[in-house]
DSSP file (Angstrom, degrees, kcal/mol; ACC not computed):
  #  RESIDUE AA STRUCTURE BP1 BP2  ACC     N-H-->O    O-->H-N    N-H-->O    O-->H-N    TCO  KAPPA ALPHA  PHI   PSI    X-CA   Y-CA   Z-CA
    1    1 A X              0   0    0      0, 0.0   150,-1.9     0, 0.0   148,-0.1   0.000 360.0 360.0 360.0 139.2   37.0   -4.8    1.3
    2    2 A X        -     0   0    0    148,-0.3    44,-0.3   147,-0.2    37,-0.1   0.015 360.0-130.7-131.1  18.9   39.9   -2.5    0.9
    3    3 A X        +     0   0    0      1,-0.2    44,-0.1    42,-0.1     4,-0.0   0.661  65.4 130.4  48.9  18.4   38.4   -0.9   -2.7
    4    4 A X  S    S+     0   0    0     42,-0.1    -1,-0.2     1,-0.1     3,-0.1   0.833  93.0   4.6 -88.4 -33.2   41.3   -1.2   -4.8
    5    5 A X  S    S+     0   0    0      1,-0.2     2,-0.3    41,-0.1    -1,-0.1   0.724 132.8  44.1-105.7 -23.3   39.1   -3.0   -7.8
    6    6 A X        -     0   0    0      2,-0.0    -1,-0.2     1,-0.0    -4,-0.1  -0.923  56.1-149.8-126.2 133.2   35.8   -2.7   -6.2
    7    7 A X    >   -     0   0    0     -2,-0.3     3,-1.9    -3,-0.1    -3,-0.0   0.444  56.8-145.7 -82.3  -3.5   33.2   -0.5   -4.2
    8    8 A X  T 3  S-     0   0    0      1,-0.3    59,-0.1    58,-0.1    -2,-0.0   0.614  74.6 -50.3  55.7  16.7   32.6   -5.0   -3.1
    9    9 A X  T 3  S+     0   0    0      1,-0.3     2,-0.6    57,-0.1    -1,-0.3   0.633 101.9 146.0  38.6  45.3   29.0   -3.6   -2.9
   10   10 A X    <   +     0   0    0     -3,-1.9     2,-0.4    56,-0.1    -1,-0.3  -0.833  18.6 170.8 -95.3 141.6   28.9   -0.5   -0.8
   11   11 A X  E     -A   65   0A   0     54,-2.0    54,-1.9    -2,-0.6    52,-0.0  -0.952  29.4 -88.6-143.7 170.3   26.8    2.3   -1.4
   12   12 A X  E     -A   64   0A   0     -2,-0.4     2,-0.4    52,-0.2    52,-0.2  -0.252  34.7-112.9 -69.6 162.2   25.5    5.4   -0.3
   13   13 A X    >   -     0   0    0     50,-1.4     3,-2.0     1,-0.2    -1,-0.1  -0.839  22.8-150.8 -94.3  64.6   22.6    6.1    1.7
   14   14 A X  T 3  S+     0   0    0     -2,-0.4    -1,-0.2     1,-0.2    -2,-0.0   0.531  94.1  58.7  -6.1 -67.6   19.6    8.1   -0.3
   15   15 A X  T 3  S+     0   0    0     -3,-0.1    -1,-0.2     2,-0.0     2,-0.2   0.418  86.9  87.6-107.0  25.3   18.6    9.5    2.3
   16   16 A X  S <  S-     0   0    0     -3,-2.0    47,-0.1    47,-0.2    44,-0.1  -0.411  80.2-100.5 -89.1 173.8   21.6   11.6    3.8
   17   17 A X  S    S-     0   0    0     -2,-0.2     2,-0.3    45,-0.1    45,-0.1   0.675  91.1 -29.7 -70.1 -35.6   23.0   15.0    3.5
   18   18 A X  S    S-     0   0    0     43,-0.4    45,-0.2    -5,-0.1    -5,-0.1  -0.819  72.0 -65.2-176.8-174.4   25.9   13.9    1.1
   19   19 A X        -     0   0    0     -2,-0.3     2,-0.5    43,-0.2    45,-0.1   0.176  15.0-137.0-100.7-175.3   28.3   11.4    0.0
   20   20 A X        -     0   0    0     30,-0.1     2,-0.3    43,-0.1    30,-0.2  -0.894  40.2-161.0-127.8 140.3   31.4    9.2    0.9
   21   21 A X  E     -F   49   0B   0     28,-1.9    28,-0.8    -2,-0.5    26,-0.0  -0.939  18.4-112.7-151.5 137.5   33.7    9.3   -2.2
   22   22 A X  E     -F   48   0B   0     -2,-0.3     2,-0.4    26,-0.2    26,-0.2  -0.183  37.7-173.1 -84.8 173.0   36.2    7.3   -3.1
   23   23 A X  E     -F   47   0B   0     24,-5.7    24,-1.0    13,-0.0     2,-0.4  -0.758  20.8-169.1-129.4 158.4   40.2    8.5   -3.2
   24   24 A X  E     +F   46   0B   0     -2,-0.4    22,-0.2     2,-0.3    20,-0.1  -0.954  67.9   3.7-154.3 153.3   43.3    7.8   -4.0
   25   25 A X  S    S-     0   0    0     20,-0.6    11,-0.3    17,-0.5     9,-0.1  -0.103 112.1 -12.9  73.4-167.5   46.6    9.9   -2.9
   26   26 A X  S    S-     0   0    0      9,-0.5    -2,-0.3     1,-0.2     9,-0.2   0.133  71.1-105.2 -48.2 148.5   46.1   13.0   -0.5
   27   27 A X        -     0   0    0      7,-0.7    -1,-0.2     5,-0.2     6,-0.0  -0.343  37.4-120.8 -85.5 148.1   42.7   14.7    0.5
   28   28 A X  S    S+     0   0    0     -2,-0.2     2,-0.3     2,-0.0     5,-0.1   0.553  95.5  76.0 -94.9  22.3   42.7   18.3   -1.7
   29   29 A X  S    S-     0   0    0      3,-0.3     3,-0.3    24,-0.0    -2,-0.2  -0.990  88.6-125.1-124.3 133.2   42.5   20.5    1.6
   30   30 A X  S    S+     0   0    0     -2,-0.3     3,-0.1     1,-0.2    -2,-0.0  -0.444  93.0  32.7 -73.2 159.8   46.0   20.8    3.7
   31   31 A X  S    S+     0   0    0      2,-0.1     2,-0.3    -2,-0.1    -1,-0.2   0.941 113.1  70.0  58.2  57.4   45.8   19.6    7.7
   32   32 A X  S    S+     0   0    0     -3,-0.3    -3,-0.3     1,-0.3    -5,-0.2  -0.687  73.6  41.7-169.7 141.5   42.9   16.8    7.0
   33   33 A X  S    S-     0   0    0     52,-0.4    -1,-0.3   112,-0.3    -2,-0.1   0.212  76.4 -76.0 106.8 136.2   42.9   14.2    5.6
   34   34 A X        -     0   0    0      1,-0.2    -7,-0.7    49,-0.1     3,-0.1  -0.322  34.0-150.4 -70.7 156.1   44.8   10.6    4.9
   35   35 A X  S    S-     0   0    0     -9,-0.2    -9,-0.5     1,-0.1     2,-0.3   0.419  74.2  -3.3-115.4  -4.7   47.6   11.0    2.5
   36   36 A X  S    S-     0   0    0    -11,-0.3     2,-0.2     8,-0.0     7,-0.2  -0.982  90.2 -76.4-152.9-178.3   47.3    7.9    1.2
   37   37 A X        -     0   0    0      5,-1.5     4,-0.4    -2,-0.3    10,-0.1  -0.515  28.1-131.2 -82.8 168.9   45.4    4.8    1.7
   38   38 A X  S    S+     0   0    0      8,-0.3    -1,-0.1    -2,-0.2     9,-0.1   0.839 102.0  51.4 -66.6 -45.9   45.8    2.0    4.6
   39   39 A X  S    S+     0   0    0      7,-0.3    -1,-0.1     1,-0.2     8,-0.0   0.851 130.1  10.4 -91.5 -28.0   45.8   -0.9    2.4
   40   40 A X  S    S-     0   0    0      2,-0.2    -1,-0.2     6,-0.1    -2,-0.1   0.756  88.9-137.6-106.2 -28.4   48.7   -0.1   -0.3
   41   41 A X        +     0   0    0      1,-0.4     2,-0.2    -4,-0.4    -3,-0.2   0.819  68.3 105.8  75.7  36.8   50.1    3.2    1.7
   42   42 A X  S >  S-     0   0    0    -17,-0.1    -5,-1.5     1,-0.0     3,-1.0  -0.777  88.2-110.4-151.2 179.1   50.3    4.8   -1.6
   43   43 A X  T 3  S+     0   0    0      1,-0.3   -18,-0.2    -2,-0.2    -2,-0.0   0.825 115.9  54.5 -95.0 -22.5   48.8    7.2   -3.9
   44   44 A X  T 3  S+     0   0    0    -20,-0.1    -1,-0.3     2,-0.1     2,-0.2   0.579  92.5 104.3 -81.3  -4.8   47.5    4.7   -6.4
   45   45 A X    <   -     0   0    0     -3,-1.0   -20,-0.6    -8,-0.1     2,-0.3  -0.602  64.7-138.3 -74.7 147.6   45.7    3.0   -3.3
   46   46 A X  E     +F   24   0B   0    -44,-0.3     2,-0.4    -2,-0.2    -7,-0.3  -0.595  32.2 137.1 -83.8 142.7   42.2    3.5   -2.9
   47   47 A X  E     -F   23   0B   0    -24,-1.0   -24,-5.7    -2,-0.3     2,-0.2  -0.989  43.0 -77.8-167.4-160.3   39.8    4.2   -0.1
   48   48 A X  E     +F   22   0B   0    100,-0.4   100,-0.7    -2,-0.4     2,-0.3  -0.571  40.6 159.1 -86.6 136.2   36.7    6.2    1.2
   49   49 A X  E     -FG  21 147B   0    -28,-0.8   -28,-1.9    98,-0.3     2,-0.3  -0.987  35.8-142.6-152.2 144.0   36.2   10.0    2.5
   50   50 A X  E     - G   0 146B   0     96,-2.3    96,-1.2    -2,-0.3     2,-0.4  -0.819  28.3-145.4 -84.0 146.4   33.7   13.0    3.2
   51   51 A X        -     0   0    0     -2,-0.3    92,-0.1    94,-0.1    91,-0.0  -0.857  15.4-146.5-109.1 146.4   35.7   16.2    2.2
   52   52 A X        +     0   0    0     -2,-0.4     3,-0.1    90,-0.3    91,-0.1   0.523  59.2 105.3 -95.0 -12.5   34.2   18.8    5.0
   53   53 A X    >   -     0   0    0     89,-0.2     3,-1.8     1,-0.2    -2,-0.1  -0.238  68.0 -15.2 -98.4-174.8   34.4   21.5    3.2
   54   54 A X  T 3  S+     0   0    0      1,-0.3    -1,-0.2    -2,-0.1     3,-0.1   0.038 114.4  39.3 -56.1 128.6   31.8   23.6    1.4
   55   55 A X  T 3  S+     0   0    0     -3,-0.1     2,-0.5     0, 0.0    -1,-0.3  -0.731 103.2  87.3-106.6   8.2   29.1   22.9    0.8
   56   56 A X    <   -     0   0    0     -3,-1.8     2,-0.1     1,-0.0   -38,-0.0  -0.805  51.5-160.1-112.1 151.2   28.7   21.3    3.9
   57   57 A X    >   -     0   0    0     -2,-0.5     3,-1.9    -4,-0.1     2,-0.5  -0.363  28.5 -79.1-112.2 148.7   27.8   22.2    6.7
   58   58 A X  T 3  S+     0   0    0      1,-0.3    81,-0.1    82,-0.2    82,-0.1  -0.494 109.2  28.1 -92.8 137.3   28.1   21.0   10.3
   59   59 A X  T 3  S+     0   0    0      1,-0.7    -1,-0.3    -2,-0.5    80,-0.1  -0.007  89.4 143.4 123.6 -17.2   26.1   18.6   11.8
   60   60 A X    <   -     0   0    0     -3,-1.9    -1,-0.7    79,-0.2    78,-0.6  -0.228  40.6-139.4 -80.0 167.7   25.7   17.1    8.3
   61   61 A X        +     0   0    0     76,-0.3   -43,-0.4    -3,-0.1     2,-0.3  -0.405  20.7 178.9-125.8 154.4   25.5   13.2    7.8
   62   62 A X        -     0   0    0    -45,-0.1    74,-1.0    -2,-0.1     2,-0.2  -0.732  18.5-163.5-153.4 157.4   27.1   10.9    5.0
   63   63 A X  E     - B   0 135A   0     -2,-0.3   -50,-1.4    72,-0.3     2,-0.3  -0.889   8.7-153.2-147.1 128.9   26.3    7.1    5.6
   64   64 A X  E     -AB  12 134A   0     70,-0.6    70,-3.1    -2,-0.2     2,-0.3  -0.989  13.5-150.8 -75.4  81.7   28.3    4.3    3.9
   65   65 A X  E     -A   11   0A   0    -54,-1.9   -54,-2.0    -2,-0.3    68,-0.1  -0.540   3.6-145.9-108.9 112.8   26.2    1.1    3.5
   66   66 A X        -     0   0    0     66,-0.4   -55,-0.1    -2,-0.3    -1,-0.1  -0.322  45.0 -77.2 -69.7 172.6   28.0   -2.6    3.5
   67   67 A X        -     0   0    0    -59,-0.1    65,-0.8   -57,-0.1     2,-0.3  -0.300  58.8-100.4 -57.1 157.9   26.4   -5.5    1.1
   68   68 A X  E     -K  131   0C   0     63,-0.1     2,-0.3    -3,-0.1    63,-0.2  -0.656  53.5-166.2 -66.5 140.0   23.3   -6.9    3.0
   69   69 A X  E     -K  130   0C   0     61,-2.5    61,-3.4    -2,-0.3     2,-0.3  -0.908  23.8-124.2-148.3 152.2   24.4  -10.4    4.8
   70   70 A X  E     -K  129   0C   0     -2,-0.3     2,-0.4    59,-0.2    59,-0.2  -0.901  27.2-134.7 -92.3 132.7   22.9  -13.6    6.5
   71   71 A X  E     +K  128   0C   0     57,-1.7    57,-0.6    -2,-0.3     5,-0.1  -0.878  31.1 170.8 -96.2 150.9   24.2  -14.1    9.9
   72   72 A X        +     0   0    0     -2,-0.4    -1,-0.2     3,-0.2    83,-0.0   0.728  67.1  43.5-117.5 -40.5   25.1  -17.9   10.2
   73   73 A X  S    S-     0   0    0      2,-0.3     3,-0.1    -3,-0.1    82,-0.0  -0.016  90.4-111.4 -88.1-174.3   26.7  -17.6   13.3
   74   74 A X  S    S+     0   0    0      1,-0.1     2,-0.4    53,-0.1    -3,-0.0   0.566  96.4  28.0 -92.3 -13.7   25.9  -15.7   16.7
   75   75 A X        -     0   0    0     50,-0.2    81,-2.7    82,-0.0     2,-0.3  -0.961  61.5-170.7-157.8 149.9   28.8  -13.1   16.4
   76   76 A X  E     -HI 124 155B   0     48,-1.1    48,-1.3    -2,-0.4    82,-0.5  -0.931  25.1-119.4-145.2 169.2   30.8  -11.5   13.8
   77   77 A X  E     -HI 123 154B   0     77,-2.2    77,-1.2    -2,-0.3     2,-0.4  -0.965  19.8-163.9-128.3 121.2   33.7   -9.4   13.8
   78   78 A X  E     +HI 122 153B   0     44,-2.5    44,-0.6    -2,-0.4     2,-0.4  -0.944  23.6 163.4 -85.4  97.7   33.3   -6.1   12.4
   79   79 A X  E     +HI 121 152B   0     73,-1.9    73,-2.5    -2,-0.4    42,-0.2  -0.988   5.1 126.7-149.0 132.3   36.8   -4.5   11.5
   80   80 A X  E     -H  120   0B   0     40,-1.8    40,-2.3    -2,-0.4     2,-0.5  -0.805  45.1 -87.1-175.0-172.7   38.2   -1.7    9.5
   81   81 A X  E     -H  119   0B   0     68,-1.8    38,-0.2    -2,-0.2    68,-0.2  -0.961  28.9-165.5-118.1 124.3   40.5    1.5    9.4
   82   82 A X  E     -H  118   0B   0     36,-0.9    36,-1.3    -2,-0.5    66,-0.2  -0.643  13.1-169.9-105.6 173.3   39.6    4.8   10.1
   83   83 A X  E     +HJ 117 147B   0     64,-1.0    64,-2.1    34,-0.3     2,-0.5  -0.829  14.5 163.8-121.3 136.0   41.3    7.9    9.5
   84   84 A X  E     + J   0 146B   0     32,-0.5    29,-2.7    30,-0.5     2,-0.4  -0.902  20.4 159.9-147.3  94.2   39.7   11.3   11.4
   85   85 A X        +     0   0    0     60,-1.0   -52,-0.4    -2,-0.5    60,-0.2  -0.912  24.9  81.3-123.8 162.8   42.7   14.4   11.2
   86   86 A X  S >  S-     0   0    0     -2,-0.4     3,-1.4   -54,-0.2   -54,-0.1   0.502  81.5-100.6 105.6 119.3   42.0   17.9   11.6
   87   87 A X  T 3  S+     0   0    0      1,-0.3    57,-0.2   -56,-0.1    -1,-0.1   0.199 119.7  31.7 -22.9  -8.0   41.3   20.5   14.2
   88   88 A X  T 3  S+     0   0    0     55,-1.3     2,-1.0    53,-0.1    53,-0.5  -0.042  78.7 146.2-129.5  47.5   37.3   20.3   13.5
   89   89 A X    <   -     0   0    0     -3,-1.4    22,-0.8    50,-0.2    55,-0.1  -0.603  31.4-156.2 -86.0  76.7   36.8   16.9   12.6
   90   90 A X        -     0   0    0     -2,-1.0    21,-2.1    20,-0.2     2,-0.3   0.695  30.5 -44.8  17.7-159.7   33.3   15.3   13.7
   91   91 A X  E     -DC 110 137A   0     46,-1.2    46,-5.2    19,-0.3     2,-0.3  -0.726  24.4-155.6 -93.1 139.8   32.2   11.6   14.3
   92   92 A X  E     + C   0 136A   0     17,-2.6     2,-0.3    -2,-0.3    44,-0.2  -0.896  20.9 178.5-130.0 111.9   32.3    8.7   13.1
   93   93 A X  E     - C   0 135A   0     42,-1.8    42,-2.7    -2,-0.3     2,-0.4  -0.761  18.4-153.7-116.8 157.2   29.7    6.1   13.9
   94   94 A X  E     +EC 107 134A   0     13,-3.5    12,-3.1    -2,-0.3    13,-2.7  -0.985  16.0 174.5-133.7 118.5   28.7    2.5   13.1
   95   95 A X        -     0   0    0     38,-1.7     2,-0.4    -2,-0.4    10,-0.2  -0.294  26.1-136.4 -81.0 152.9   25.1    1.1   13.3
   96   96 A X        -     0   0    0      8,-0.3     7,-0.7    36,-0.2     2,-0.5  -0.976  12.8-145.5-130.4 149.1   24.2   -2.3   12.2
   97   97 A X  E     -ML 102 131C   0     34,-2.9    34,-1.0    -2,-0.4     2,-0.3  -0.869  15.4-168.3 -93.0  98.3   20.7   -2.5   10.0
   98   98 A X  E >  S-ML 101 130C   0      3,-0.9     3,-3.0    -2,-0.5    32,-0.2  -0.853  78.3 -17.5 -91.9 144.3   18.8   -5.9   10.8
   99   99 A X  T 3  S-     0   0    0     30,-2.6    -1,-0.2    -2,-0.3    31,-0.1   0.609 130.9 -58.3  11.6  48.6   15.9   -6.7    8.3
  100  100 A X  T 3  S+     0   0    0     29,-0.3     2,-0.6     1,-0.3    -1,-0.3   0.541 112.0 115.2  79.0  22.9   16.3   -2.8    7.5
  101  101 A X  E <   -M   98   0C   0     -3,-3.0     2,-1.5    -5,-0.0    -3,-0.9  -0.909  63.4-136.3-116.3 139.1   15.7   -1.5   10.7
  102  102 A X  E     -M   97   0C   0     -2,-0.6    -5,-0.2    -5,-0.3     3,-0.1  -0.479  20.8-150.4-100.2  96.6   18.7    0.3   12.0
  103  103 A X        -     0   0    0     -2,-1.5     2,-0.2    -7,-0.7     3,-0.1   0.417  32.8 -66.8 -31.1-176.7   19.9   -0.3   15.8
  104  104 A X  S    S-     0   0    0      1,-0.2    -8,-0.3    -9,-0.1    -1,-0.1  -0.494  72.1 -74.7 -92.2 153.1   21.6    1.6   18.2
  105  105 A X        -     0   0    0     -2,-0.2   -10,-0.3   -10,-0.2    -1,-0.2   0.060  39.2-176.0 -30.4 136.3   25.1    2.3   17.6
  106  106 A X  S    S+     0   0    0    -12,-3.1     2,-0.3     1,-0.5   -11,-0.2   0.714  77.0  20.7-118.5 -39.4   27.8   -0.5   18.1
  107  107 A X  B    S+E   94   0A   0    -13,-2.7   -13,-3.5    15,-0.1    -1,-0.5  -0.973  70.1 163.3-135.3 137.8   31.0    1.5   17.5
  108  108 A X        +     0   0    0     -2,-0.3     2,-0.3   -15,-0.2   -15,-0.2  -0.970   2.5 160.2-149.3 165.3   31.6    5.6   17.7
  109  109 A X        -     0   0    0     -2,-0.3   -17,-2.6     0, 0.0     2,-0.4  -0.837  14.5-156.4-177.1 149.2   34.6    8.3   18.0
  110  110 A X  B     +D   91   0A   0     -2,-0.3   -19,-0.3   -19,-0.2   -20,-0.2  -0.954  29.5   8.0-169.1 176.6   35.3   11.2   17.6
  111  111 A X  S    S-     0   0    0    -21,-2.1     2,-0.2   -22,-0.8   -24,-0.1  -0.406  94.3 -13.6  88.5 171.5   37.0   14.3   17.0
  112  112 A X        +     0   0    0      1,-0.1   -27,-0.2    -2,-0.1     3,-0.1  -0.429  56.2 170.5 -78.2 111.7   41.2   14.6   15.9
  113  113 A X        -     0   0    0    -29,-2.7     3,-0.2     1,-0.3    -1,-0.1  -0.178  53.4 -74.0-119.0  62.6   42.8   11.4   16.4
  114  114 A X        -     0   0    0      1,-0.1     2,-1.1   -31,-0.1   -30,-0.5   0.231  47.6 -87.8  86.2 140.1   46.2   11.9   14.8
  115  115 A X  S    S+     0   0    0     -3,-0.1     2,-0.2   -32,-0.1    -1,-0.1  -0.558  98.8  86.8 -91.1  74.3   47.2   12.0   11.2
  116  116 A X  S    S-     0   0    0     -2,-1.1   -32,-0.5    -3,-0.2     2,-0.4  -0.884  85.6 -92.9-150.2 158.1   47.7    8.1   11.0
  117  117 A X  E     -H   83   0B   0     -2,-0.2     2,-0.5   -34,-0.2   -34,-0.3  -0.608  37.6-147.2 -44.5 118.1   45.5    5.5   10.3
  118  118 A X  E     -H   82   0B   0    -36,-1.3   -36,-0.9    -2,-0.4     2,-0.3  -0.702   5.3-139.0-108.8 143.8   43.8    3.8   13.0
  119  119 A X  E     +H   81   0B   0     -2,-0.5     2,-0.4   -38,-0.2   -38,-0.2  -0.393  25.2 172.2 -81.9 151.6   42.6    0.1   13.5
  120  120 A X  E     +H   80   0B   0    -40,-2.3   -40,-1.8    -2,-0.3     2,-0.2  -0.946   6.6 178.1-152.8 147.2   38.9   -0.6   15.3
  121  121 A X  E     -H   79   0B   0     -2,-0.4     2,-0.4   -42,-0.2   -42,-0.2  -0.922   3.6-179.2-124.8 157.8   37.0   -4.1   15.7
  122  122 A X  E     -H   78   0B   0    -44,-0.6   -44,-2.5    -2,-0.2     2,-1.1  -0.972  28.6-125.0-163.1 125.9   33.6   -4.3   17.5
  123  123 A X  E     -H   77   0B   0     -2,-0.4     2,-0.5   -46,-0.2   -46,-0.2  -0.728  27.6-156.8-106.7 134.5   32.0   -7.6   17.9
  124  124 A X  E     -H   76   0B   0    -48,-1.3   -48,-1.1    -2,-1.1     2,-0.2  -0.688  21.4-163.8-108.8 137.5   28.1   -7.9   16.4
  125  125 A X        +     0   0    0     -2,-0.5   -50,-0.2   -50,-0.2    -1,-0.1  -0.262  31.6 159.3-104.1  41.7   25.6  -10.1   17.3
  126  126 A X        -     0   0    0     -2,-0.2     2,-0.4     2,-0.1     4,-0.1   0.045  22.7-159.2 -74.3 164.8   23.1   -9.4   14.0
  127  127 A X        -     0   0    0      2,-0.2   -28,-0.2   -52,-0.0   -55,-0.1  -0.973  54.3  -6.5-141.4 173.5   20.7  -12.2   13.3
  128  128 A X  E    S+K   71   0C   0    -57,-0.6   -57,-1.7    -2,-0.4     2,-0.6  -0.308 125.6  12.7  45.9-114.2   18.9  -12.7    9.6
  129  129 A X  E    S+K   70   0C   0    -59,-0.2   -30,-2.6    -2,-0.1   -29,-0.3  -0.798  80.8 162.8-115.1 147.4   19.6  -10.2    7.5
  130  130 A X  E     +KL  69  98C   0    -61,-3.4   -61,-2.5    -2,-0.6     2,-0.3  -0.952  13.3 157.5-144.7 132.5   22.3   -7.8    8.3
  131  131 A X  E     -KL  68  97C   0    -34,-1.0   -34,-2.9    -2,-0.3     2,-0.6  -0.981  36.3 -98.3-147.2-173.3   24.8   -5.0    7.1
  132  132 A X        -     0   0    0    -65,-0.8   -66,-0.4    -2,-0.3   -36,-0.2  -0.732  15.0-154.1-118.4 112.0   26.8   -2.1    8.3
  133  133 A X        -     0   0    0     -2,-0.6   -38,-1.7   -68,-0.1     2,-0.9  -0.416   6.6-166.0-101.6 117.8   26.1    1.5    8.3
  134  134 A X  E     -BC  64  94A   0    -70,-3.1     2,-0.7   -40,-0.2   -70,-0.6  -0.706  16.7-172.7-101.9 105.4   29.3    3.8    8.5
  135  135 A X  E     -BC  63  93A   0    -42,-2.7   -42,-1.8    -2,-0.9     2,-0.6  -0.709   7.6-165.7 -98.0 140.5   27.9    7.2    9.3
  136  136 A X  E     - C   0  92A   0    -74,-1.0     2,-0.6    -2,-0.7   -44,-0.2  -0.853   2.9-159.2-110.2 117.8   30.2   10.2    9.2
  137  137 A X  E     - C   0  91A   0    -46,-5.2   -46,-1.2    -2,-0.6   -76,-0.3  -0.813  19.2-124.4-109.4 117.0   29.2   13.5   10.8
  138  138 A X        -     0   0    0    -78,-0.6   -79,-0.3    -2,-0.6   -47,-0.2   0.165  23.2-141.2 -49.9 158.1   30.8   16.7    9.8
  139  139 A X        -     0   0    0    -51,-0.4   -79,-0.2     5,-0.3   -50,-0.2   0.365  34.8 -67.6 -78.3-145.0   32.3   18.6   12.3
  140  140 A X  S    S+     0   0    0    -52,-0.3     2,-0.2     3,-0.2   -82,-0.2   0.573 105.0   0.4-103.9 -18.3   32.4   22.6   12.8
  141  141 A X  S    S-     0   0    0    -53,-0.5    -2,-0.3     2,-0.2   -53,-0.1  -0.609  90.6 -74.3-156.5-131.6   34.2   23.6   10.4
  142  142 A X  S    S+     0   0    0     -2,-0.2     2,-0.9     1,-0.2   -90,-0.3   0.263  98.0  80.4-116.8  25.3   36.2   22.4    7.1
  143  143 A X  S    S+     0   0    0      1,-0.2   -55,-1.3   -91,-0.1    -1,-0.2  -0.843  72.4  83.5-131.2  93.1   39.2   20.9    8.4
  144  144 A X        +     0   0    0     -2,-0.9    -5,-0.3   -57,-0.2    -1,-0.2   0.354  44.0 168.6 171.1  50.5   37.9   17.7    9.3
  145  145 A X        -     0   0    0    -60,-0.2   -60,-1.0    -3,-0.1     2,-0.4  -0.228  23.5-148.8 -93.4 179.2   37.6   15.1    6.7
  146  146 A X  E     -GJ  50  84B   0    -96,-1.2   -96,-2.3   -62,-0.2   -62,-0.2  -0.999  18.1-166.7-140.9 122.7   36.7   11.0    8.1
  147  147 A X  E     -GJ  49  83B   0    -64,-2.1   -64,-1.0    -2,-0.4   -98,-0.3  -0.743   4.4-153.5-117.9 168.7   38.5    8.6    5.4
  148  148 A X        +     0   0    0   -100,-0.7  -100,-0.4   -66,-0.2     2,-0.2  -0.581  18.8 169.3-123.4 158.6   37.4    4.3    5.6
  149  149 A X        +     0   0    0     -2,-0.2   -68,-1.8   -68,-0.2  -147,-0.2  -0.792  40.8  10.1-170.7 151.8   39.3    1.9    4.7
  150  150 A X        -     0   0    0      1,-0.2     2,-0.5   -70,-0.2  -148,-0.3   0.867  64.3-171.2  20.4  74.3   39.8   -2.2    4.7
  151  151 A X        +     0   0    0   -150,-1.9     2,-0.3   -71,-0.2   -71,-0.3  -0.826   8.7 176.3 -95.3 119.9   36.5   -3.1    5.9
  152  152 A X  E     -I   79   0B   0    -73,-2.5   -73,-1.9    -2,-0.5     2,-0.3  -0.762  20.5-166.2-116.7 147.7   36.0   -6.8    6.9
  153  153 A X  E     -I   78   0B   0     -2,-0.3     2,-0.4   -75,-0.2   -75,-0.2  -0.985  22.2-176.6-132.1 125.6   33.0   -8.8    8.5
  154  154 A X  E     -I   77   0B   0    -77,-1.2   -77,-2.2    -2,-0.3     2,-0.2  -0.775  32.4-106.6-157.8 136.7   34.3  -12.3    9.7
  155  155 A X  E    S+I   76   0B   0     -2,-0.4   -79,-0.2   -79,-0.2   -84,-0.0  -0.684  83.9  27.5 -71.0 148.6   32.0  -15.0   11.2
  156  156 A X  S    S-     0   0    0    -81,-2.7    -2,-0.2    -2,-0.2   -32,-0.2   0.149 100.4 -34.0  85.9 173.6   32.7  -15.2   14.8
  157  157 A X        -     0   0    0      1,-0.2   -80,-0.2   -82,-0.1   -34,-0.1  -0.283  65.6-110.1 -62.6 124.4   34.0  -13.2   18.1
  158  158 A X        -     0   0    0    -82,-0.5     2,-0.2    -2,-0.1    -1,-0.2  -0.314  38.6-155.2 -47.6 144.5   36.9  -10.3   17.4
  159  159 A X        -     0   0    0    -82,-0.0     2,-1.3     0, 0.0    -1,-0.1  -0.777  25.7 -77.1-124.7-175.1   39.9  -11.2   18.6
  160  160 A X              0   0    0     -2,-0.2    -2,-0.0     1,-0.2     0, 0.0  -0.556 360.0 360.0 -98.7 115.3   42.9   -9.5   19.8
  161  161 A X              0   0    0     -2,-1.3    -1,-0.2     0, 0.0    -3,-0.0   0.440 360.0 360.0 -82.1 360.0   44.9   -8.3   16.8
């Protein structure tokens, strides 16, 4: 899903500290933040972000919920974009939820890794029903926003892009 017509069916997570919201263009705090999106590289592209600053606080949560899915296969390829800039910027982890229970972490990082986009894939091995939880945890202070972008779920093993 890269959001440019559609949220595809993601949604927030009742029960976390705040939201994911989508963007287009630049992040409204200077040193954080994507300056455009992944998938058009432009200001009229869309994608996803926590802004860090106040009212939130550090240690706080946002979680990003894919559509629910059947796995038909043994393995899937989970694959998407991050962006994480700024001198406090926090973690970003990915769960997967089988028949609503959420496992242990499949994919994590964290902390400033450059004002670019970055790629990640992680292959998952879900069985029934299955989706993927992106959770993003603020960091220490406000310069430290965590943007998503062109997330895809693929039948079969990642390979090497």
């Amino acid at each position: 899903c890269d959001f440019e017509k559609s949220l595809c069916g993601f949604k927030q997570d009742r029960t976390d500290d705040f939201e994911w919201l989508p963007r287009r263009g630049k992040t409204q705090t200077a040193g954080t933040g994507p300056a455009a999106d992944h998938t058009k590289g432009g200001i009229t592209g869309r994608y996803f972000f926590i802004e860090s600053s106040a009212p939130r606080r550090p240690g706080q949560v946002a979680r990003l919920l894919s559509p629910t899915r059947t796995a038909n296969t043994d393995q899937h390829c989970l694959a998407f974009y991050y962006h994480m800039f700024g001198i406090d910027t926090g973690e970003l982890t990915v769960y997967v939820e089988q028949d609503k229970v959420l496992g242990s972490s499949v994919w994590e990082m964290a902390g400033n890794q450059g004002n670019r986009w970055n790629y990640a894939q992680v292959t998952i091995t879900p069985t029934g029903l299955f989706r993927a939880v992106f959770e993003a945890r603020r960091g220490k202070d406000y310069r430290g926003d965590i943007a998503l972008d062109d997330v895809t779920i693929t039948e079969g093993k990642c390979r090497v892009p």
